[in-house]
VOVEX-369848 format. One record per residue (C-alpha): residue number from 1; residue in three letters; x, y, z. Coordinates in steps of 0.001 Angstrom, whole numbers. Layout:
N
+------+-------+---------+---------+---------+
: vonu : fimar :    east :   north :      up :
+------+-------+---------+---------+---------+
:  NUM :   ALA :       X :       Y :       Z :
...
+------+-------+---------+---------+---------+
This chain:
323
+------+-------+---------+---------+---------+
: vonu : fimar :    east :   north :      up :
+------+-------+---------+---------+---------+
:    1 :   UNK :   15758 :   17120 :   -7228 :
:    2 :   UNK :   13496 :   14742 :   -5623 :
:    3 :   UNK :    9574 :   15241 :   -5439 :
:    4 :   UNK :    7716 :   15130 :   -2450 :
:    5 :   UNK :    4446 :   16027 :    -621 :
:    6 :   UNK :    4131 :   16753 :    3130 :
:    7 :   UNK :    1806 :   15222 :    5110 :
:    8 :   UNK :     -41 :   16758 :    8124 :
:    9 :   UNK :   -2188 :   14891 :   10534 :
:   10 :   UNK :   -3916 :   17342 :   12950 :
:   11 :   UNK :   -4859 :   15170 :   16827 :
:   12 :   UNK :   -6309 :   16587 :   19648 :
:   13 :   UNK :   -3165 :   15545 :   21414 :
:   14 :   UNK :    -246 :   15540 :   18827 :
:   15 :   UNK :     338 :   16931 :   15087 :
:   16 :   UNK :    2054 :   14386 :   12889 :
:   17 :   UNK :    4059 :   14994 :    9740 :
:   18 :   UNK :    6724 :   13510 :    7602 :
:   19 :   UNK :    8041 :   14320 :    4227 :
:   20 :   UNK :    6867 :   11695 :    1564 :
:   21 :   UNK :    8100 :   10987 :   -1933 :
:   22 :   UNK :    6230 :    9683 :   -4622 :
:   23 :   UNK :    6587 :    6268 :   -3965 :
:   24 :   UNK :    4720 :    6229 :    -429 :
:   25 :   UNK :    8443 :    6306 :    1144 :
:   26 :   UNK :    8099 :    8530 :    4330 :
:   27 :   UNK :   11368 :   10180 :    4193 :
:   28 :   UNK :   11129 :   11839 :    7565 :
:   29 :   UNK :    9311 :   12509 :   10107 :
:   30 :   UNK :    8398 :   14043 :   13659 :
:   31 :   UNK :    5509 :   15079 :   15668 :
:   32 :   UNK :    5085 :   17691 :   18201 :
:   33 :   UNK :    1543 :   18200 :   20954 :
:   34 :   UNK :    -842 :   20331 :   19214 :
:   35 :   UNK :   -1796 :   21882 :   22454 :
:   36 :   UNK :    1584 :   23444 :   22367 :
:   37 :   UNK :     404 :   26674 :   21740 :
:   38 :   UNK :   -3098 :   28055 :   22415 :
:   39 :   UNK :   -2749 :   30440 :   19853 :
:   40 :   UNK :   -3000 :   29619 :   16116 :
:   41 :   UNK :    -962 :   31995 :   14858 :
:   42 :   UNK :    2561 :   30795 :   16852 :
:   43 :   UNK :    1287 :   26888 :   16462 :
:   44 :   UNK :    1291 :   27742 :   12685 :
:   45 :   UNK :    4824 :   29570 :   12746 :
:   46 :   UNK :    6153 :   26854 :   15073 :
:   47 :   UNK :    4502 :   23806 :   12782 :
:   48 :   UNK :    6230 :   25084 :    9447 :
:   49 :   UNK :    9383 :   26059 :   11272 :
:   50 :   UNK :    9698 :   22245 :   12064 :
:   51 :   UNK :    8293 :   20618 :    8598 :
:   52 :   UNK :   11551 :   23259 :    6912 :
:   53 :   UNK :   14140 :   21931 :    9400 :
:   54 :   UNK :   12705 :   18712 :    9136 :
:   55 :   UNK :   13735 :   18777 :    5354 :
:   56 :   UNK :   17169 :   20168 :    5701 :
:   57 :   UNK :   17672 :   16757 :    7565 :
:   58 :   UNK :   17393 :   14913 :    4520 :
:   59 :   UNK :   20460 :   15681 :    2686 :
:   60 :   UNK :   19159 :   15980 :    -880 :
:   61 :   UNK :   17437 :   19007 :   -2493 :
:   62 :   UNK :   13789 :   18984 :   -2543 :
:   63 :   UNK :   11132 :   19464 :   -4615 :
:   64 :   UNK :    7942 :   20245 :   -2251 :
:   65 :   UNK :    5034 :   20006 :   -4919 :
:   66 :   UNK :    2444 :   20496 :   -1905 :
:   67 :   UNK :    1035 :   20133 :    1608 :
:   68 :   UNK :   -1873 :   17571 :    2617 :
:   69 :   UNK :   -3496 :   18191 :    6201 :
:   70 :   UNK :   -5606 :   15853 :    7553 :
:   71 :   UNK :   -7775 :   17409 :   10269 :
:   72 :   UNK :  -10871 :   17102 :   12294 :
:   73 :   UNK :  -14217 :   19219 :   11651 :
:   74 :   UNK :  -11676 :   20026 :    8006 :
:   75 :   UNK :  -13645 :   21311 :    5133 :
:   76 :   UNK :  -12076 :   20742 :    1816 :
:   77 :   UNK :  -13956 :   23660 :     -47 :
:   78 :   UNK :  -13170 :   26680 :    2125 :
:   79 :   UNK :   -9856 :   25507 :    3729 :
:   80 :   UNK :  -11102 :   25998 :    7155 :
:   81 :   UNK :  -11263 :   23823 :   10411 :
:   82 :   UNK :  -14839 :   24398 :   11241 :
:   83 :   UNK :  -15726 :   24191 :   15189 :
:   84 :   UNK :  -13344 :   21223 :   16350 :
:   85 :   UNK :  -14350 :   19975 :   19708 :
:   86 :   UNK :  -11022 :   18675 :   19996 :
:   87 :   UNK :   -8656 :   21303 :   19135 :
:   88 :   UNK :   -7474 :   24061 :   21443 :
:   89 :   UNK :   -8425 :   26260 :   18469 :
:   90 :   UNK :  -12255 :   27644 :   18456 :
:   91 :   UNK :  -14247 :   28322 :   16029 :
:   92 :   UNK :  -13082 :   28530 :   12199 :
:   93 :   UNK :  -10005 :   28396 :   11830 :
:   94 :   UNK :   -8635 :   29762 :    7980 :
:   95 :   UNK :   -5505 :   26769 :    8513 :
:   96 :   UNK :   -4945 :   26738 :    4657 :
:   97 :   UNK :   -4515 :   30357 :    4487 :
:   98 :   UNK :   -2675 :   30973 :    7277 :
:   99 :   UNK :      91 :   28284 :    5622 :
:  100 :   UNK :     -84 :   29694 :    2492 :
:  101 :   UNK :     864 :   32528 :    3806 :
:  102 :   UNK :    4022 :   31249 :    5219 :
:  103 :   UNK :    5267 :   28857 :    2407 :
:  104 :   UNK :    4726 :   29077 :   -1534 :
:  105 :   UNK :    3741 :   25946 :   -2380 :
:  106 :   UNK :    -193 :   24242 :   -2535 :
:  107 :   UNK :   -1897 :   23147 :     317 :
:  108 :   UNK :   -5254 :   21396 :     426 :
:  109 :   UNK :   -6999 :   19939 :    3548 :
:  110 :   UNK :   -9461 :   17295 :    4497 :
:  111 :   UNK :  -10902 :   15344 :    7481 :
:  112 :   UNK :   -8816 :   12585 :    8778 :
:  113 :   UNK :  -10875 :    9863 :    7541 :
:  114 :   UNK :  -11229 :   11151 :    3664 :
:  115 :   UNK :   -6984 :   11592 :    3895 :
:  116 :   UNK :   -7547 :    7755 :    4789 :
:  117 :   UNK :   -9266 :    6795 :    1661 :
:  118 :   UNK :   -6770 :    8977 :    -361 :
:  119 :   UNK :   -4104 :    7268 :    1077 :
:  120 :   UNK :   -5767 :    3714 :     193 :
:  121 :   UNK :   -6401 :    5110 :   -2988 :
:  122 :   UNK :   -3127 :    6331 :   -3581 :
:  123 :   UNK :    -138 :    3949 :   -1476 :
:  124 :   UNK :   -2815 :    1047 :    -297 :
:  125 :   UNK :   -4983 :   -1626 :   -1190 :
:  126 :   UNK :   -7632 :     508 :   -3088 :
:  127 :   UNK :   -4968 :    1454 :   -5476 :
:  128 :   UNK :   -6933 :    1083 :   -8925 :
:  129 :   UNK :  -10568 :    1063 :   -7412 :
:  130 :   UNK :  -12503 :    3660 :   -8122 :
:  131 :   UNK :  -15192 :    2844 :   -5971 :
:  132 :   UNK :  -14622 :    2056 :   -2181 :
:  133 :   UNK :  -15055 :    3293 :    1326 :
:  134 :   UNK :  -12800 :    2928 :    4270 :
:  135 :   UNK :  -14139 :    3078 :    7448 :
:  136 :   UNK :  -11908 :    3997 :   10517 :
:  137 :   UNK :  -12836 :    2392 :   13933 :
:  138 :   UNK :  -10634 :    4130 :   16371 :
:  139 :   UNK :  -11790 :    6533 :   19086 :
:  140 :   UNK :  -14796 :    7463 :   16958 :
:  141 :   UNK :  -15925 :    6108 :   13627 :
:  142 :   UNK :  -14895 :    7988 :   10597 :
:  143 :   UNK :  -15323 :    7041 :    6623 :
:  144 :   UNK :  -14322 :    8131 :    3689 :
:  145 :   UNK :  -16121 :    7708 :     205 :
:  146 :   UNK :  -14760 :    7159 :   -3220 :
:  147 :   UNK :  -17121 :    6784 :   -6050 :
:  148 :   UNK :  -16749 :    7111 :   -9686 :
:  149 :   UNK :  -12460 :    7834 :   -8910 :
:  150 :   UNK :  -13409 :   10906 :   -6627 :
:  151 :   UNK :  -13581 :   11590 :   -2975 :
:  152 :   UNK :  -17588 :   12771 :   -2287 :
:  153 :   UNK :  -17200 :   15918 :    -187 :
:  154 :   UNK :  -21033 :   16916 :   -1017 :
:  155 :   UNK :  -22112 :   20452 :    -774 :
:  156 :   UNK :  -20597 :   22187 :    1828 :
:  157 :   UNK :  -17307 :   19411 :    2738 :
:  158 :   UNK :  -19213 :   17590 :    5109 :
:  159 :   UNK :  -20107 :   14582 :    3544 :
:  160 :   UNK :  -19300 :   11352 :    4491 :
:  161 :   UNK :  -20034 :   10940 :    8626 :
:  162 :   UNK :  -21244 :    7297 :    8328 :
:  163 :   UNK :  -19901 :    7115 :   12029 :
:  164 :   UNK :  -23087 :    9685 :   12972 :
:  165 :   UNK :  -25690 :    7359 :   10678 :
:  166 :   UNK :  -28226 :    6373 :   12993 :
:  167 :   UNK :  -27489 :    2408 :   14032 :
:  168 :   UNK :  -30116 :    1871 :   16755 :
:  169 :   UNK :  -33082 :    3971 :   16711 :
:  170 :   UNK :  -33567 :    5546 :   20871 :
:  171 :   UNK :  -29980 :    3252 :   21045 :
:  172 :   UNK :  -26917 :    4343 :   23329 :
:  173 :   UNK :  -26026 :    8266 :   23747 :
:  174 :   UNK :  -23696 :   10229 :   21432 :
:  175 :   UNK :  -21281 :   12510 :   21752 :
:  176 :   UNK :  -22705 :   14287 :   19030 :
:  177 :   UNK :  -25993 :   14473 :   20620 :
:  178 :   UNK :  -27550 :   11855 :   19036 :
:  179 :   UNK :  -28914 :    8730 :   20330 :
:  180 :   UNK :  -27733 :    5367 :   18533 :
:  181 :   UNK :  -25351 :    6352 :   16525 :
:  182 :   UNK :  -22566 :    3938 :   14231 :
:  183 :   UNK :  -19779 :    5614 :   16945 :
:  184 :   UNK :  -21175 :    4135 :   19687 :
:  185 :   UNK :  -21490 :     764 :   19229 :
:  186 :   UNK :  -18337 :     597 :   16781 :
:  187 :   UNK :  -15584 :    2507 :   17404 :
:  188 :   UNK :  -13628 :    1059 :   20933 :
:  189 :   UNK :  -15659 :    2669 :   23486 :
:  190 :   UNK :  -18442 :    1172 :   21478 :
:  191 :   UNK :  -17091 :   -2275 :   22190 :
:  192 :   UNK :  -16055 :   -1752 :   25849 :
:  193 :   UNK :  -19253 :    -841 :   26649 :
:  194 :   UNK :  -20836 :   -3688 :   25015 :
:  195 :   UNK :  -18719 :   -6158 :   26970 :
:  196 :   UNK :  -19327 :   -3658 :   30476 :
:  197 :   UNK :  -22813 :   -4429 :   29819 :
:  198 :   UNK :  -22784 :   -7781 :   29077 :
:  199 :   UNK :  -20677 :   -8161 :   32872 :
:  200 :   UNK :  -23164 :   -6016 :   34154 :
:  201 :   UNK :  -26165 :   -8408 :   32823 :
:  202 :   UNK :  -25100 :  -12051 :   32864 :
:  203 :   UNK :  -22800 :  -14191 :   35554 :
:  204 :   UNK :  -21191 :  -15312 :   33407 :
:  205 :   UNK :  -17150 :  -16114 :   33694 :
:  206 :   UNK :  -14772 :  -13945 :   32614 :
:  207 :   UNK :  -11008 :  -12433 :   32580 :
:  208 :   UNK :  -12357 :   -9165 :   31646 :
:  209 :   UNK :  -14360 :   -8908 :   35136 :
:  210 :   UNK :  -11112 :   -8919 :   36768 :
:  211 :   UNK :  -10001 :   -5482 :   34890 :
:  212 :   UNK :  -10997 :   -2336 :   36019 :
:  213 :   UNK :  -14032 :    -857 :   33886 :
:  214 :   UNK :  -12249 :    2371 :   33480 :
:  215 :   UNK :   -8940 :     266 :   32252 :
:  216 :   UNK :  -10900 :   -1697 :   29548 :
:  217 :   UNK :   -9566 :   -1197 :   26681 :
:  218 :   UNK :   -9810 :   -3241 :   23007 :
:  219 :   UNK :   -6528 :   -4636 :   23246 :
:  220 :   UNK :   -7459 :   -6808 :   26244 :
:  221 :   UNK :  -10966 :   -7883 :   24276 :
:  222 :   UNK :   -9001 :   -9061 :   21681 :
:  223 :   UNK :   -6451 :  -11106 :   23776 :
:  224 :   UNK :   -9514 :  -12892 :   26030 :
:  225 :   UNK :  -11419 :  -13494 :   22267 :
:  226 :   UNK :   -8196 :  -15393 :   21498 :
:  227 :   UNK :   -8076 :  -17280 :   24291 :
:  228 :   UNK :  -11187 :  -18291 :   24163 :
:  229 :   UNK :  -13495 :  -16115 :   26154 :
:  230 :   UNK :  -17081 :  -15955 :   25379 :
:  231 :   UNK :  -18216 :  -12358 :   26714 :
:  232 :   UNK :  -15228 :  -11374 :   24552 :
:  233 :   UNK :  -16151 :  -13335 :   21538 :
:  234 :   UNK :  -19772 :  -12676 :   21864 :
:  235 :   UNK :  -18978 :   -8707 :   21963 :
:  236 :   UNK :  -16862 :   -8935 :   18660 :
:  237 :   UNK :  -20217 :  -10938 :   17127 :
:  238 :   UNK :  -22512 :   -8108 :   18592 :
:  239 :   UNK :  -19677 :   -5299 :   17389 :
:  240 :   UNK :  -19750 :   -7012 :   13657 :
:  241 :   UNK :  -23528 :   -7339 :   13838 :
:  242 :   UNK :  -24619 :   -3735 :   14059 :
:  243 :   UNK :  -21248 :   -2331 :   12002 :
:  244 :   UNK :  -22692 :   -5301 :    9268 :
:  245 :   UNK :  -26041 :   -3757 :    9088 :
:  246 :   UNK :  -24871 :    -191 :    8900 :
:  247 :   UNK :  -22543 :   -1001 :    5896 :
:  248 :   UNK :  -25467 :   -2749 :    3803 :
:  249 :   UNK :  -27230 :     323 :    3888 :
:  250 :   UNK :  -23912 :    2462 :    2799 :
:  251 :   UNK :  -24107 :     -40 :     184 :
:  252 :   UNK :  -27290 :     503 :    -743 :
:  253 :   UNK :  -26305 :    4095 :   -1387 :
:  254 :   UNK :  -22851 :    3759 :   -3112 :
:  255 :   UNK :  -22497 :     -66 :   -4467 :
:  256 :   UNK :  -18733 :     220 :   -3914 :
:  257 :   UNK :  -16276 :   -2931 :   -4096 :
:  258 :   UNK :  -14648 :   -2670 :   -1246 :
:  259 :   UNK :  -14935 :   -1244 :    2039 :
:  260 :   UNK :  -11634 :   -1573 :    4099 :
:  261 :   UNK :  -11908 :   -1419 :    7548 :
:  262 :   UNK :   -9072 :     758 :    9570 :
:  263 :   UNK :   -7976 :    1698 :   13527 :
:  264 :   UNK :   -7717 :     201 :   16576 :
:  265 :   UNK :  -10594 :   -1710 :   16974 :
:  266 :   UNK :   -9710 :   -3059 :   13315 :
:  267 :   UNK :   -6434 :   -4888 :   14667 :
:  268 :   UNK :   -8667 :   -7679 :   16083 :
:  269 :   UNK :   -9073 :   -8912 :   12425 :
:  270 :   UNK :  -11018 :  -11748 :   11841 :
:  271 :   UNK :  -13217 :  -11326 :   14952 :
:  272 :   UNK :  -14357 :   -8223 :   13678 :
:  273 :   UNK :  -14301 :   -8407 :   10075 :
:  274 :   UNK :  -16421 :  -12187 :    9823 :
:  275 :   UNK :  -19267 :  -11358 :   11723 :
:  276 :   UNK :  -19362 :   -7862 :   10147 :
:  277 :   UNK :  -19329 :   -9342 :    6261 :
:  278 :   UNK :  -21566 :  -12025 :    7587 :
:  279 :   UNK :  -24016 :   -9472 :    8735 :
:  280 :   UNK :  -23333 :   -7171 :    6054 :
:  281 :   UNK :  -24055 :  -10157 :    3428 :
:  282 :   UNK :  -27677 :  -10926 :    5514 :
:  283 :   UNK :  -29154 :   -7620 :    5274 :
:  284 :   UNK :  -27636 :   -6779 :    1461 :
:  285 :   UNK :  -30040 :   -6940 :   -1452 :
:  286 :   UNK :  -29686 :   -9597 :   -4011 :
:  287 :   UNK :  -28098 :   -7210 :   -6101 :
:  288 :   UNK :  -25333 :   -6671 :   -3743 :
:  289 :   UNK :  -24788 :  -10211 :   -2531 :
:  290 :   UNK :  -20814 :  -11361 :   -2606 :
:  291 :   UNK :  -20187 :   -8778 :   -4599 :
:  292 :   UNK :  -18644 :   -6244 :   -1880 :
:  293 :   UNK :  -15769 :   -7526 :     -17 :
:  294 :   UNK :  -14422 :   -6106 :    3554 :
:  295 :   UNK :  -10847 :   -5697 :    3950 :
:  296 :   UNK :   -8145 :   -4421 :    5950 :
:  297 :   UNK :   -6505 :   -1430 :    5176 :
:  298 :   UNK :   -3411 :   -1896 :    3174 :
:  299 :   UNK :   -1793 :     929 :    4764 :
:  300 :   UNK :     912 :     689 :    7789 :
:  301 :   UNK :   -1093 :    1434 :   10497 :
:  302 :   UNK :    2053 :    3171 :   12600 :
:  303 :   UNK :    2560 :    5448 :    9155 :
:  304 :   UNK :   -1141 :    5642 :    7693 :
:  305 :   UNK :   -1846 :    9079 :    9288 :
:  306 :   UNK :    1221 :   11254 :    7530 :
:  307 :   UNK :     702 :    8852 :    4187 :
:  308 :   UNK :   -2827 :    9346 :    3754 :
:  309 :   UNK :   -2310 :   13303 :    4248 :
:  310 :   UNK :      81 :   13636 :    1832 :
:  311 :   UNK :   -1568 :   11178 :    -581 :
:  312 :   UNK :   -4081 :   14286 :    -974 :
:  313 :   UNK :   -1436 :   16123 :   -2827 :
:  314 :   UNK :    -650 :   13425 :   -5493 :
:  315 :   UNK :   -3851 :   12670 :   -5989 :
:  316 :   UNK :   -5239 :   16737 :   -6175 :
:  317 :   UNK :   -2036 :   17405 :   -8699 :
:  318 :   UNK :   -3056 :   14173 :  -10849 :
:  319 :   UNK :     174 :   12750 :   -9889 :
:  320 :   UNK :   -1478 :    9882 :   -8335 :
:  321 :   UNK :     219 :    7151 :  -10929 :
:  322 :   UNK :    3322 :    6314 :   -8825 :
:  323 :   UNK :    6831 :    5995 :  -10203 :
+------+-------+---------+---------+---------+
């Protein structure tokens, strides 16, 4: 009978999940739009319905040691999804529970960025470190903390929002309400805008003028960096600058050794990641200095979502040392 975890990844737009075994080896897998029912209940029914056929298609028996969601607004403590602004759901929502209810077997929950550092911690490049941070740049900014071997959840689940850490004091508007915030300058709206204002501000020539502002997107920042455009390569340099500074004061806090850097805007590698250790290293006390390094995520990016979710239920169980 073969071990394995299942691992959830809640989106506003789709629910991911695949059957993992022990060895990081994603068995199966399938995804259906979380919007597809309004109601909790029958998108519960319908999302365990699918994981159970989903493991008949495997052809061996199974032994399902647990279930590992990775959700927004998730708070590890209570089980709940707390007031998602992106789910169809409102409110809090009792999601461990109402599984628990359905299948015998353990379920835990966390936000999609801790199930990150799990999954580092667990199938990636962290594996061994017990003390790093990974930092997701995607349509927000999300982190996860590991310190001392643990994941820091803090008092109430909530810990960790380094993407809501104040980066520019009076600096850009948040989502969250906030002015200035990590998110805004990071993740890859962050970075659009920088280069939409820098088009708005200079003269100066560029590929990127010729794409709609509304069609901007990271992908085509990255290919004008690499071909040698300067609003492009000075928006990476900007990007790294203020991400730097923001992770020399999360080092202040938790002295990790390493901090690896995940999501879309990540993909640009070196463009972001040598002006952000440069800027990192500049505005680190000489306690810290070259002793932190900033890497990508050892994960598959296409798989990291269902891996890092059910990386929560190896590493809860203490089943973390892989076979």
């Amino acid at each position: 009978m073969k071990e394995v975890a299942i691992g959830i990844d809640i989106g506003g737009t789709n629910t991911k999940y695949g059957i993992v075994d022990r060895n990081g080896k994603i068995l199966a897998d399938s995804s259906h739009p979380t919007v597809s029912h309004k109601e909790i209940d029958k998108y519960v029914d319908a999302l365990i319905d699918a994981i159970l056929a989903l493991s008949k298609t495997i052809g061996e028996e199974l032994d399902i040691r647990g279930i590992g969601i990775g959700a927004p607004n998730a708070n590890y403590f209570t089980g709940t999804i707390e007031y998602a602004p992106n789910l169809p759901w409102k409110g809090v929502i009792p999601l461990v529970e109402m599984i628990k209810e359905r299948i015998d077997t353990h379920v835990f929950i966390t936000n999609d960025a801790n199930a990150a550092a799990i999954g580092e911690k667990v199938y990636g490049a962290a594996k061994g470190m017990d003390n790093f941070a990974v930092v997701t740049l995607g349509t927000g900014v999300g982190s996860g903390f590991v310190s001392n071997g643990k994941l820091i959840y803090g008092h109430d689940g909530f810990a960790g929002e380094f993407g809501h850490v104040t980066a520019v004091r009076g600096g850009r508007a948040c989502t969250c309400g906030k002015r200035g915030c990590v998110e805004t300058y990071a993740a890859a709206r962050g970075l659009v805008l920088t280069v939409q204002e820098e088009l708005a501000a200079t003269q100066e020539e560029t590929n990127l003028r010729h794409i709609l502002p509304e069609k901007l997107t990271p992908k085509d920042i990255f290919e004008a960096a690499e071909a040698g455009d300067e609003v492009a390569k000075h928006a990476f340099e900007f990007t790294g600058k203020i991400l730097g500074q923001s992770l020399a004061d999360m080092v202040a806090y938790l002295s990790p050794k390493a901090i690896f850097i995940f999501g879309g805007v990540a993909k640009a590698g070196s463009w972001i990641l040598d002006p952000t250790k440069k800027h990192m290293e500049r505005n680190l006390l000489k306690i810290y200095k070259n002793k932190v390094d900033i890497l990508p995520s050892g994960l598959p990016d296409s798989d990291a979502a269902i891996l890092g979710s059910s990386a929560l239920v190896w590493d809860e169980l203490g089943l973390e040392e892989l076979v």
